[in-house]
C-alpha positions in Angstrom: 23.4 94.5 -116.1 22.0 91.5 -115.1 23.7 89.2 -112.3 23.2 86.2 -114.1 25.8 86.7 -117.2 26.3 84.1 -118.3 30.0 84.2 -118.9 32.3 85.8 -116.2 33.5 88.9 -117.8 34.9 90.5 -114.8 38.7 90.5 -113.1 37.8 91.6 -109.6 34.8 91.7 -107.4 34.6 94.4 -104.8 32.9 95.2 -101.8 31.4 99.1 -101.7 29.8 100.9 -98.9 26.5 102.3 -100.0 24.3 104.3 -98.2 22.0 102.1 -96.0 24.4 98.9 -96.3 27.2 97.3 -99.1 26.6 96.3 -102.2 29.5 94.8 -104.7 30.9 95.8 -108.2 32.4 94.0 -110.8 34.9 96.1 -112.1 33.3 99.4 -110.9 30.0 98.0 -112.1 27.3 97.2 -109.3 25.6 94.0 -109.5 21.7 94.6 -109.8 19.3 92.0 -108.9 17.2 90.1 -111.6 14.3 93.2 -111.2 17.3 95.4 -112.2 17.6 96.6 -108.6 21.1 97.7 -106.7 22.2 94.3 -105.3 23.0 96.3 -101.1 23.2 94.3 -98.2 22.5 95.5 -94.5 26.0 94.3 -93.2 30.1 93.8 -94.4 29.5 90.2 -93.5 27.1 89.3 -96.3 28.7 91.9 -98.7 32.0 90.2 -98.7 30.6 86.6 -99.1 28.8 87.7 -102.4 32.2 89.2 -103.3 34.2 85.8 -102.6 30.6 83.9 -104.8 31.3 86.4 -107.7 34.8 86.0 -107.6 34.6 82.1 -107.1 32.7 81.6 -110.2 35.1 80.6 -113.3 33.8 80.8 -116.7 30.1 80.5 -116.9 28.4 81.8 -114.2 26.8 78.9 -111.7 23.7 80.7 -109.7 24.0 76.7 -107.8 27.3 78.0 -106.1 26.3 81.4 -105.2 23.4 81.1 -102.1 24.1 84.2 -100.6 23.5 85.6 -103.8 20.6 84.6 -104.4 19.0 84.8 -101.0 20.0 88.4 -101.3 18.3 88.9 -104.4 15.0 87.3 -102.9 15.0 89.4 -100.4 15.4 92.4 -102.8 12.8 91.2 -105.1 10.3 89.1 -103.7 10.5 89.2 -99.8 10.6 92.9 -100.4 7.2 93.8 -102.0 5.3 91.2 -100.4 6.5 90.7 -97.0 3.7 90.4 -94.5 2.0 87.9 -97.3 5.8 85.8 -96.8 6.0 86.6 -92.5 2.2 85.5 -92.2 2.8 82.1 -94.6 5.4 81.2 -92.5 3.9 82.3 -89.1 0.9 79.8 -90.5 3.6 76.9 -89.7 3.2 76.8 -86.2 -0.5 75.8 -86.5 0.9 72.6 -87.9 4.4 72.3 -86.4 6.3 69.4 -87.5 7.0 69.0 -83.5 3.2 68.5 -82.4 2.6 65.7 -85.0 3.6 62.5 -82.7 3.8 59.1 -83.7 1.4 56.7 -82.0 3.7 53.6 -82.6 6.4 51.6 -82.3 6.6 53.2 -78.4 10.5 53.6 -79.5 10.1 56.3 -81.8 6.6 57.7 -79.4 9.6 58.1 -76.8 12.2 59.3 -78.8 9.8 62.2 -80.0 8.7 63.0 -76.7 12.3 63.3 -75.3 14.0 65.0 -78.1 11.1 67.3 -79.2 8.9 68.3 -76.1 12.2 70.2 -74.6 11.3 72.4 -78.0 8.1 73.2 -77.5 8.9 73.6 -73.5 11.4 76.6 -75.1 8.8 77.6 -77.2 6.0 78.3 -74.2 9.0 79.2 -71.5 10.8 82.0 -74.0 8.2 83.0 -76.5 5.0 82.6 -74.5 3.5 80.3 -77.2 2.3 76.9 -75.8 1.7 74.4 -78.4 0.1 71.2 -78.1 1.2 67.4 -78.9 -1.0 65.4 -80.7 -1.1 61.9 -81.6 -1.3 61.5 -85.2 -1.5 63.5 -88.5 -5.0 64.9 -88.5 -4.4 67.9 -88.2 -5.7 70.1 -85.0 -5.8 73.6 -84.5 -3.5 75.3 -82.1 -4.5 78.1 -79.5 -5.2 81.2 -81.2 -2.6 83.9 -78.1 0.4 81.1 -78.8 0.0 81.1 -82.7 -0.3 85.1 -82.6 3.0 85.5 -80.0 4.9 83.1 -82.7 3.3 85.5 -85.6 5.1 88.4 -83.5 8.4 87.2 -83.5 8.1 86.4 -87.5 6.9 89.4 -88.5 9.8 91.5 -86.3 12.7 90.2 -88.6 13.7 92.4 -91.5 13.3 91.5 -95.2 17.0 89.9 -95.3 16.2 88.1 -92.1 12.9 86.8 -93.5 14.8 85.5 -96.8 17.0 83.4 -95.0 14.3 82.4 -92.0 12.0 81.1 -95.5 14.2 78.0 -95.5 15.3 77.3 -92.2 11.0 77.0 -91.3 10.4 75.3 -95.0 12.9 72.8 -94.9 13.4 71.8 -91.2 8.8 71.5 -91.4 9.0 73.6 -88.0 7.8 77.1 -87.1 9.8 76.3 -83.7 13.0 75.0 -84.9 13.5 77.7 -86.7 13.1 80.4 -84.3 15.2 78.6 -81.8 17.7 78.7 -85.0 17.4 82.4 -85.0 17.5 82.7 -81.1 20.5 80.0 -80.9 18.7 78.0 -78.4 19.8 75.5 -80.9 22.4 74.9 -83.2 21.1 74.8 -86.8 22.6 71.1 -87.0 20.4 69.9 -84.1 17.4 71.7 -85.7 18.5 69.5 -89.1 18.7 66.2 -87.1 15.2 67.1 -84.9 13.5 68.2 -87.9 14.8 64.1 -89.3 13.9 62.2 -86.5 11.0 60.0 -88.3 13.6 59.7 -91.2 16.8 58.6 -89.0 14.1 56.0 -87.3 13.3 54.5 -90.7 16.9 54.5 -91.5 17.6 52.8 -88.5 15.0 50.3 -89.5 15.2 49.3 -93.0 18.7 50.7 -94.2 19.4 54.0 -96.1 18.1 54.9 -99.8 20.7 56.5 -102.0 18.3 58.9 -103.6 16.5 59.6 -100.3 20.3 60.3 -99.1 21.5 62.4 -101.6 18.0 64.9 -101.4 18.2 65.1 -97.7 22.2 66.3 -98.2 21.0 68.9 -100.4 18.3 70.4 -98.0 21.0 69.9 -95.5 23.3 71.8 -96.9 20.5 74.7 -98.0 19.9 74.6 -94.3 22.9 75.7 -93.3 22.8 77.8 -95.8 20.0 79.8 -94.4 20.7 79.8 -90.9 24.7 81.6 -91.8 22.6 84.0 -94.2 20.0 85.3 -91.0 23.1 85.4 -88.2 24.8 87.4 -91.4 21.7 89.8 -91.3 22.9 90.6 -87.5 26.5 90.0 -87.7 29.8 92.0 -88.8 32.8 90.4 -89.9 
């Protein structure tokens, strides 16, 4: 069956433990991913919060309110078959790390970046071995070639459910960095959100807030967070 019916048809959703992980059923019947794949999960942790997404839903069935759902089935169905192509597209971040790009003006937000984002990259060269470099501006400028590898290292150790979730935490937040201090919990995945919005907050700061601006940067917010329980999931029993 697919997991995308679109009207519940189900009484109870159920947490079964398969061999390598959990998946759920739905009356006895497994959910299967959108490739028609068993719907298993390495840990409890993740297999009950699909449960509680399955058995949230009401009538018609809102994919919108079920992101460990879906993150699972990415990692089933895309993350899966193509995963060095995914590790080395999200390894290619750190070459142009949100963090090295640096304001040249007003001095107030030059300052601000240098005190809230060079403890970062000082993680970054202490923990991980991979110094990258500030520069002034947004032309870009390649990094050195032994940091950008040791950073590909660490991407390309997660597993495929760790790499699903890892996607958004480095495509939303703009930062190779942020999101492995995210993983390593150097940093809490709000202080990743706000460092990754520092340019943002400024201009907020300066000329008001913009409703529509607002609104899209609560929904990345909350995909965010999202991703960062989904990895700590990967590693985590209930």
């Amino acid at each position: 069956m697919s997991d995308w019916a679109a009207k519940r048809f189900w009484k109870q959703a159920q947490v079964v433990e398969t061999e390598g992980g959990y998946s759920v059923e739905l009356d006895g019947r497994s959910i299967k991913t959108p490739a028609k794949k068993l719907l298993r999960v390495p840990t409890l942790t993740l297999a009950k919060a699909i449960a509680e997404e399955w058995d949230a839903q009401v009538d018609k069935v809102d994919p919108g309110t079920m992101p460990v759902t879906r993150t699972a089935n990415s990692a089933l169905d895309k993350v899966a078959h193509q995963f060095d192509d995914v590790a080395d597209m999200l390894a290619a971040y750190g070459d142009s790390d949100l963090l090295c790009y640096r304001a040249t003006h007003p001095e107030e937000l030059v300052a601000r970046q240098s005190d809230l984002w060079d403890p970062m990259l000082e993680w970054a060269a202490k923990d991980l071995g991979a110094r990258l470099q500030p520069v002034a501006g947004i032309v870009h400028q390649p990094q050195d070639g032994v940091a950008l590898s040791r950073l590909s290292v660490q991407v390309h150790a997660l597993s495929e459910f760790e790499l699903a979730g890892f996607h958004d935490l480095v495509a939303i937040s703009g930062s190779l960095v942020l999101a492995l201090a995210v993983t390593s919990e150097r940093i809490s995945v709000e202080q990743a959100w706000e460092l990754s919005r520092l340019d943002e907050t400024w201009q907020e700061e300066q000329w008001g807030v913009d409703e529509e601006a607002s609104e899209l940067a609560e929904k990345k917010r909350i995909d965010i967070v999202n991703a960062a329980w989904f990895f700590h999931a990967c590693r985590r029993e209930t």
